[in-house]
C-alpha positions in Angstrom: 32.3 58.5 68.4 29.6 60.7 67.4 27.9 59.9 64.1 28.4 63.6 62.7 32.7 63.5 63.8 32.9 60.2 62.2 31.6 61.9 59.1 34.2 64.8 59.4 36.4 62.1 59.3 35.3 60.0 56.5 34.7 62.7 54.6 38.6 64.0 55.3 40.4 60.9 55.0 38.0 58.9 52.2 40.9 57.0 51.3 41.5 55.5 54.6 37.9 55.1 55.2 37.1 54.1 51.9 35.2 50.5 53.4 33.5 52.6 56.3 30.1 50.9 54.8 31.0 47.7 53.2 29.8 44.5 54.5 30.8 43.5 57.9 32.0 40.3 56.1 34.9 42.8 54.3 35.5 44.8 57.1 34.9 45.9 60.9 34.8 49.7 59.7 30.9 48.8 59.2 30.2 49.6 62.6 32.2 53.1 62.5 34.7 54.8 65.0 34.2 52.9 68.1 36.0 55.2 70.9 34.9 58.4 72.2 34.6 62.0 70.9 37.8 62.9 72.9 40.3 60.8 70.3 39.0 62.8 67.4 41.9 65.3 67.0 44.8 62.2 67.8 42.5 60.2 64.9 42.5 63.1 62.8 46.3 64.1 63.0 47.3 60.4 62.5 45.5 60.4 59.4 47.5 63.7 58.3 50.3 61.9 58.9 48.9 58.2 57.3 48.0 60.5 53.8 51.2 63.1 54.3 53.0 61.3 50.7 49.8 61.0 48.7 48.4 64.9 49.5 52.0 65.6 48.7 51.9 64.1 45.1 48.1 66.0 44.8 49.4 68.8 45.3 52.1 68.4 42.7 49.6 67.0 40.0 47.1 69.5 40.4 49.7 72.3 40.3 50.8 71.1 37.0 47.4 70.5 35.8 46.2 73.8 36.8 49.5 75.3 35.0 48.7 73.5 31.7 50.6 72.0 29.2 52.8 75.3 28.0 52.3 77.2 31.6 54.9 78.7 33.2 56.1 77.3 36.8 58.5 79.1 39.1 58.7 81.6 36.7 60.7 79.9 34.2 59.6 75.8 33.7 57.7 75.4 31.1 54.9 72.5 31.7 55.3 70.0 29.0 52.7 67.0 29.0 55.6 64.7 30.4 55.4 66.5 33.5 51.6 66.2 33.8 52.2 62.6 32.6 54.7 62.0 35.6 53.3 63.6 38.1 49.7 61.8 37.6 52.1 58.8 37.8 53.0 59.8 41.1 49.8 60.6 42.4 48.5 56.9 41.4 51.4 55.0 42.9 50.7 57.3 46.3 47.2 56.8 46.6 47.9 53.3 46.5 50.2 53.7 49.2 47.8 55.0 51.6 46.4 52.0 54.2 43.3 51.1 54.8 41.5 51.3 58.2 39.6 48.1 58.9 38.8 48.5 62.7 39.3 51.7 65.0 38.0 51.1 68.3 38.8 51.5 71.8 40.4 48.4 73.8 41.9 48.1 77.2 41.8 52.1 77.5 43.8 52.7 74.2 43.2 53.3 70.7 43.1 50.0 68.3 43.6 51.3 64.6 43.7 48.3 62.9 45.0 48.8 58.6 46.0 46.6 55.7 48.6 47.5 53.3 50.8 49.7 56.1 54.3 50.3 55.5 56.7 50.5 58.9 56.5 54.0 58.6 52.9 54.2 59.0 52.7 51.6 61.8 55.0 53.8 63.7 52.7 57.0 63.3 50.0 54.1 64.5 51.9 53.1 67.3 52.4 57.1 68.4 48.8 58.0 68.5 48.0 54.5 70.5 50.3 55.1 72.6 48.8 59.1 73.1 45.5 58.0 73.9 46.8 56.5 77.1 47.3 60.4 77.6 44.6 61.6 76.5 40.8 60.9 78.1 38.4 59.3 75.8 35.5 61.7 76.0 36.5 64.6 76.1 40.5 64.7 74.4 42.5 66.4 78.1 45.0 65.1 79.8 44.4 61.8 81.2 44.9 58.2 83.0 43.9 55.2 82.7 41.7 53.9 85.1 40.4 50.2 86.0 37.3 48.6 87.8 37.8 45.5 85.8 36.9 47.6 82.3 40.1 49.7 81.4 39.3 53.7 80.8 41.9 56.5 80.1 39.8 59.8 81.2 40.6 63.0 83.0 40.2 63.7 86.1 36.8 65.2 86.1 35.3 62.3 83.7 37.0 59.7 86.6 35.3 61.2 89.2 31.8 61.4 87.0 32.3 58.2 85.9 33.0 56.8 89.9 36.5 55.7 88.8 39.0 55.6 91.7 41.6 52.9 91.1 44.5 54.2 88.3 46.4 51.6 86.1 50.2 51.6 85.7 50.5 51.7 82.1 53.4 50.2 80.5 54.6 51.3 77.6 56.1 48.9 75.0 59.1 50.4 73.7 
């Protein structure tokens, strides 16, 4: 992926992405987003989804904050500093919820996003978008298959036919 959408990304997500320049002896994020531009968007929305709960529980926190201890919510709660209190609570039990990508890469014509700390729910939003970019073509994010020459590519058709790819591969899905 492009140095300045793996950026974007970063710079979104930074909780996910958090080791995206540690040591390679922590982490395979060292080397960055290893797939093509066209898998930013399913990348992006799968971190919506992997930081849904957390940005939830920001949202709540800073509303309170911004309201104040003695502001007025809905019209009639009053903020007391319990509320603040809980809701911070909230916010640091959610952020350390949120898993952390150590590989994203490309691999047999599919997305690989490899995390630690994932609940099931968030291996099934992982297993979604994998199983999307068998859809979707690698460089530039259209409809596509997967093609094979001995290296596995999932591309559209113009980026087969640029690419001298004739021979499609039968996906199958494991459901």
């Amino acid at each position: 992926m492009r140095r300045e959408l793996d950026e974007a990304l970063c710079a979104k997500y930074p909780l996910i992405f958090k080791d995206r320049h540690a040591n390679m002896q922590v982490t395979a994020m060292c080397w960055g987003l290893e797939c093509g531009d066209g898998w930013y968007n399913l990348i992006d929305v799968l971190c919506g989804l992997l930081t849904s709960e957390y940005r939830g529980a920001q949202s709540r926190y800073e509303y309170f904050t911004q309201a104040g201890v003695g502001g007025i919510l809905y019209g009639t709660k009053i903020v007391t500093q319990e509320d603040i209190d809980h809701a911070k609570a909230r916010l640091d039990e959610e952020t350390l919820k949120v898993p952390v990508a150590v590989q994203v890469k490309e691999k047999y014509g599919g997305l690989r996003f490899y995390v630690q700390a994932a609940t099931d729910k968030h291996h099934q939003y992982i297993n979604f978008a994998e199983s999307m970019s068998y859809r979707t073509c690698e460089e530039c994010g259209a409809p596509g298959k997967t093609y094979t020459d001995g290296w596995h590519m999932t591309l559209c058709d113009i980026h087969a036919a640029m690419n001298g790819k004739e021979e499609e591969y039968e996906y199958e899905e494991n459901v």
